[in-house]
C-alpha positions as CSV (number, residue, x, y, z in Angstrom):
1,X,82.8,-9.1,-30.2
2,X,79.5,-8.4,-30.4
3,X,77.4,-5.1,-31.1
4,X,75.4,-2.8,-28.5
5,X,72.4,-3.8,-30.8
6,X,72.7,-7.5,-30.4
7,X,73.7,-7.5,-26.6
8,X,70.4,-5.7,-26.1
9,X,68.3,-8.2,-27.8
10,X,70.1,-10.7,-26.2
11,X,69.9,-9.3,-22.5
12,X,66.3,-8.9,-23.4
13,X,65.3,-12.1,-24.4
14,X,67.2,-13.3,-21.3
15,X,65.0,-10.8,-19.1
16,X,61.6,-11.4,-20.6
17,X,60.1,-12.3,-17.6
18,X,60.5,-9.3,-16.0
19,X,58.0,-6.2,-16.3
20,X,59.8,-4.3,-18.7
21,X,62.9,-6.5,-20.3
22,X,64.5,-4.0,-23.0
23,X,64.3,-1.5,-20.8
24,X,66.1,-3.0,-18.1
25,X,68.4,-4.5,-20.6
26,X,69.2,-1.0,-21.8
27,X,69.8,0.2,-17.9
28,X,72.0,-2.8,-17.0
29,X,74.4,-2.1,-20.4
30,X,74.5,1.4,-19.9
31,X,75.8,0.9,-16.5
32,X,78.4,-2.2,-17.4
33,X,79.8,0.5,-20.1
34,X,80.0,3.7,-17.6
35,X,78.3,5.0,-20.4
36,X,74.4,7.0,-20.5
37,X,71.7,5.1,-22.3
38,X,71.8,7.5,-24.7
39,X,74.8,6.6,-25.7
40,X,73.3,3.0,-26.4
41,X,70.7,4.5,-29.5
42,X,73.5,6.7,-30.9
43,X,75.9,3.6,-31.4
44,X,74.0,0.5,-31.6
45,X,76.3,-0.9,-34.2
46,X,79.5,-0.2,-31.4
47,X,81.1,-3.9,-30.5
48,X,81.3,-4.3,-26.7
49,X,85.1,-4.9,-25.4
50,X,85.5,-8.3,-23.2
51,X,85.4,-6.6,-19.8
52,X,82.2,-4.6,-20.5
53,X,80.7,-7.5,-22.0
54,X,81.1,-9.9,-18.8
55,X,80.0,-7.3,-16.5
56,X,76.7,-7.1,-18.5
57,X,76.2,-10.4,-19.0
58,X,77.0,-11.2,-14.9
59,X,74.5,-8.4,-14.5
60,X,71.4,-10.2,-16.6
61,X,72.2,-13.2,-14.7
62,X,71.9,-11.6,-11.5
63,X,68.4,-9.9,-12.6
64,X,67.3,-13.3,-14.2
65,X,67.7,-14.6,-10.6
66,X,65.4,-11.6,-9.0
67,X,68.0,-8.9,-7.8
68,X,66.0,-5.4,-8.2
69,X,67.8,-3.3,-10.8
70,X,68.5,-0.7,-8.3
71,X,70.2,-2.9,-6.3
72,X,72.6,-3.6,-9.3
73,X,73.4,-0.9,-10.5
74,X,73.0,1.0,-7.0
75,X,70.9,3.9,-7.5
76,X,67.2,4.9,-8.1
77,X,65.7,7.7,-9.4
78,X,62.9,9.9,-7.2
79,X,61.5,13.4,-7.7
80,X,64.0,13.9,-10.7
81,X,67.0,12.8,-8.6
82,X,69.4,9.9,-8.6
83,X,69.7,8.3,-4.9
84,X,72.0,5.9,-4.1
85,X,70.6,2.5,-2.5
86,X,71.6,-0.5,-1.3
87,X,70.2,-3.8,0.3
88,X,70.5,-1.3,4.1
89,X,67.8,0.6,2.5
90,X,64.1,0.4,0.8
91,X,64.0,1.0,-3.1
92,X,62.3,4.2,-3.4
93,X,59.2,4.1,-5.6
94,X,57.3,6.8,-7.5
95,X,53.9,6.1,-5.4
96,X,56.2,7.6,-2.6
97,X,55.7,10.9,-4.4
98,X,52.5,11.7,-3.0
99,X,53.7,11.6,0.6
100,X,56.2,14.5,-0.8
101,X,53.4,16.4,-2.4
102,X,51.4,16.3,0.8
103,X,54.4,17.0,3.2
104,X,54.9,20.2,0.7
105,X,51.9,21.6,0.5
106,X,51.9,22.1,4.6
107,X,55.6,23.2,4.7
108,X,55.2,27.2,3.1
109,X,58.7,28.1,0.7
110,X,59.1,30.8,2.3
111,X,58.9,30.5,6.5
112,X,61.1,28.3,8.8
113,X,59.5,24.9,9.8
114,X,60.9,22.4,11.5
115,X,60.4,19.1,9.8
116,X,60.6,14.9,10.8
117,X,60.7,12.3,8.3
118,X,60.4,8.8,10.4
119,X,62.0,5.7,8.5
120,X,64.1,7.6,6.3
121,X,65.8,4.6,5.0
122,X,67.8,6.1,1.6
123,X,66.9,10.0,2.8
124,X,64.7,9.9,-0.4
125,X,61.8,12.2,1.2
126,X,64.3,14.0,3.7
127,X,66.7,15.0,1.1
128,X,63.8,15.8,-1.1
129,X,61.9,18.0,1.1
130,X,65.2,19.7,2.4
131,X,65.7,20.6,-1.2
132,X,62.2,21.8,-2.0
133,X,62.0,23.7,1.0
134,X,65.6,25.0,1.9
135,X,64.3,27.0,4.7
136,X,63.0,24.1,6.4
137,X,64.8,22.1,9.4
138,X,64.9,18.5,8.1
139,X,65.6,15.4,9.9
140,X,65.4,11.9,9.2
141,X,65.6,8.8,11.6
142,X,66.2,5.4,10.8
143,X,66.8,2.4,13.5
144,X,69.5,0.8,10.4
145,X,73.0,2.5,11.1
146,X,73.5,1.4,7.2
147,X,70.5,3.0,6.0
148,X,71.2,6.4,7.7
149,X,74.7,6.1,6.1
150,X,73.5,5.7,2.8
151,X,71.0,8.4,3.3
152,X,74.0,10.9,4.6
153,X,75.8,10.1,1.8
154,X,73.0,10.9,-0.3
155,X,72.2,14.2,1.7
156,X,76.3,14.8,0.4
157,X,75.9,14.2,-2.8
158,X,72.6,16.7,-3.4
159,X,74.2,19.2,-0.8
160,X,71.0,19.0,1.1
161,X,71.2,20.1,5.1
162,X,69.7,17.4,6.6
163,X,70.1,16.0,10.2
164,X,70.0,12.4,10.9
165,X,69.4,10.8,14.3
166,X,69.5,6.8,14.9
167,X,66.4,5.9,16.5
168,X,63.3,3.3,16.6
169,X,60.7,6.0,15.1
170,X,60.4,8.8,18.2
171,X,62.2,6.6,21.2
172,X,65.3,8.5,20.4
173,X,63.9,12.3,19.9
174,X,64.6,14.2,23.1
175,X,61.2,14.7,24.5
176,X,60.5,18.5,24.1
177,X,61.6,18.4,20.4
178,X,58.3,19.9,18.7
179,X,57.6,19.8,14.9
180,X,55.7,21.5,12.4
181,X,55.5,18.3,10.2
182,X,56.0,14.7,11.0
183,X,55.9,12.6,7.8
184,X,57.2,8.8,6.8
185,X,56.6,5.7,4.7
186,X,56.9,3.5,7.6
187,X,56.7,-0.6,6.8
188,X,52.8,-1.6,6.3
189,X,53.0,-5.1,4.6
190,X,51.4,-7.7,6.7
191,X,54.1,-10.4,7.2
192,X,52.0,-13.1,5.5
193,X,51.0,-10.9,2.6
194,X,51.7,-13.3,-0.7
195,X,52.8,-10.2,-2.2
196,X,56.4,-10.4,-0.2
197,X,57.3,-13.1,-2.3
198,X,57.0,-11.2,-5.6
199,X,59.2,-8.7,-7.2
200,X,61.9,-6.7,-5.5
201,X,60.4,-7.7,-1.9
202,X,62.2,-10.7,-1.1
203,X,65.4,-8.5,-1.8
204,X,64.3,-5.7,0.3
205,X,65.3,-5.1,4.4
206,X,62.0,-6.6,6.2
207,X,62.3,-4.3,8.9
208,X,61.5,-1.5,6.0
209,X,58.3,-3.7,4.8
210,X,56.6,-5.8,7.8
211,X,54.2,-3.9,9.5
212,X,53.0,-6.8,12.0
213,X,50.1,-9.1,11.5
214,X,47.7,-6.4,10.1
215,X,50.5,-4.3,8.1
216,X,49.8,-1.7,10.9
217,X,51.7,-1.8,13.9
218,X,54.5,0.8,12.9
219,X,51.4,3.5,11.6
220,X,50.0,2.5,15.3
221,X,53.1,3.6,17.1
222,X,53.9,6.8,15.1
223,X,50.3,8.0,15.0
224,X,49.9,7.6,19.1
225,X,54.0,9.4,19.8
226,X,53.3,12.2,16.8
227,X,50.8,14.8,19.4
228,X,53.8,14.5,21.9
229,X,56.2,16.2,19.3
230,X,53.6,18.1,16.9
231,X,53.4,22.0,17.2
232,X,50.4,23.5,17.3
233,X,48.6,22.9,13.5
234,X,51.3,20.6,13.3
235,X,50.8,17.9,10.5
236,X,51.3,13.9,10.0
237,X,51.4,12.6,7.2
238,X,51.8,9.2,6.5
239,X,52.1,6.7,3.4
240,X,50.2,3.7,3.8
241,X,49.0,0.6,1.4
242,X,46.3,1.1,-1.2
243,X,43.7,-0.7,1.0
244,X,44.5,0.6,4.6
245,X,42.9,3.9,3.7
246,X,39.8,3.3,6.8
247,X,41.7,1.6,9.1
248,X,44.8,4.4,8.7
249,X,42.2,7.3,9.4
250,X,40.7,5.5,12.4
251,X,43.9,4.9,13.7
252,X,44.6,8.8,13.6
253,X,41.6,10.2,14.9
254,X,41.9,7.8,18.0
255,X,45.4,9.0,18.0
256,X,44.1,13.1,18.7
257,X,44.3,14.3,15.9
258,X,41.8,16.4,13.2
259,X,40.8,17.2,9.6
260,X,42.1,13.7,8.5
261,X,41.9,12.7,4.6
262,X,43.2,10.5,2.8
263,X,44.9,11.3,-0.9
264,X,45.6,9.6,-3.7
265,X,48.8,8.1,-5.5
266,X,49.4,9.0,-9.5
267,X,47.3,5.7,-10.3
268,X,43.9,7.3,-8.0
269,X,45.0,4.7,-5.2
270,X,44.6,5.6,-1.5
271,X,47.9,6.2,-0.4
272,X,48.8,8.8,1.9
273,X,46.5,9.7,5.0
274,X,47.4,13.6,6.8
275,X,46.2,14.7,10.2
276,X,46.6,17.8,12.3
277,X,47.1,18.9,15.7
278,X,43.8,21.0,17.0
């Protein structure tokens, strides 16, 4: 049998092409094992039993060929959380992080506000910002029936009140429903971008990436519904691609609404784009 250490270097090897091999190797063992990755530097001398081993080494296959370690070993990690995902949903990602930061900076701790995240796909920002802000009505559409289950069941597992409602973006949301916040990371990849091809992408629900020709047609369609369902000094706030920044802002004042800016992502990237109701 062979040792922790050497199944590492091994799996690593195998995975060299990918961004970060030994790490991955690391992630894919721990989860063949049931054990934490700790576990893996306290025992590197361990041998591996048979069953573990195959599981592992079916694993680095399956990442050789281009499956998305989430997708393996079914969960991904946002705002110091584990969320369970699966091919129904869209692979959270930390850039995503700013949209949260902005949605909680206009939702106060401490005062009701009644909250809409559009696209939820695994509940990653709904859950979060239903935790953050426990006061808070949260709800989270989705047009996938399997993304909205996976994002219940992670709602269940963070005991997060959350509501979810099946709908393409605001079709489905009874027409009097007003919000304080509107917020989503809604697909903005045009569907010839090279970049589909490269990655996790390929693995990933279209439906969560294509945004039309231009990358925009889903920001289009949320920016002209969201001042039929904003409150007064209600806000949107949206997560958009690093060079859609002008075109995102346009597309929201035309849309009604004020005092739009754009933010930056953790690497000084545009990324998320608010506006308000006057």
């Amino acid at each position: 049998m062979a040792t922790l250490r050497a199944l590492l270097k091994h799996g690593a090897t195998q995975l060299r092409a990918s961004p970060h091999p030994m790490l991955e190797a690391e992630v894919l063992l721990a989860f063949a094992m049931e054990v934490a990755r700790s576990y893996l530097y306290a025992h590197p001398e361990d041998a591996v039993e048979g069953p573990s081993a195959e599981r592992y080494g079916a694993l680095i296959e399956a990442r050789r060929a281009g499956h998305p370690v989430a997708y393996l070993v079914g969960h991904r990690e946002f705002w110091s959380r584990s969320f369970l995902v699966n091919v129904a949903t869209l692979i959270p990602r930390p850039e995503t992080e700013a949209l949260v930061e902005r949605a909680l900076e206009h939702i106060p701790p401490d005062a009701p506000r009644r909250v809409l995240d559009l696209g939820t796909g695994c509940g990653a920002v709904a859950v979060t910002l239903a935790l953050e802000r426990p006061k808070a009505f949260v709800v989270g559409t989705d047009i996938s029936r399997a993304a909205l289950a996976v994002a219940s069941a992670n709602a269940n597992t963070h005991a997060a009140r959350v509501a979810w409602i099946e709908t393409d973006w605001l079709t489905g949301i009874d027409p009097g429903a007003k919000f304080d916040l509107l917020a989503s990371n809604p697909p903005y990849i045009a569907e010839h971008d090279p970049h589909l091809s490269v990655g996790d992408l390929p693995f990933e629900p279209p439906g969560a990436l294509l945004g039309g020709t231009d990358g925009l047609a889903a920001i289009r369609v949320i920016a002209n519904e969201a001042r039929h369902h904003l409150a007064p000094s209600g806000c949107l706030v949206l997560e958009h691609g690093i060079d859609q920044g002008n075109d995102v802002r346009t597309i929201i004042r035309a849309a009604g609404l004020v005092d739009v800016r754009t933010y930056l992502d953790i690497e000084h990237r545009e990324r998320v784009t608010v506006g308000k109701m006057g």
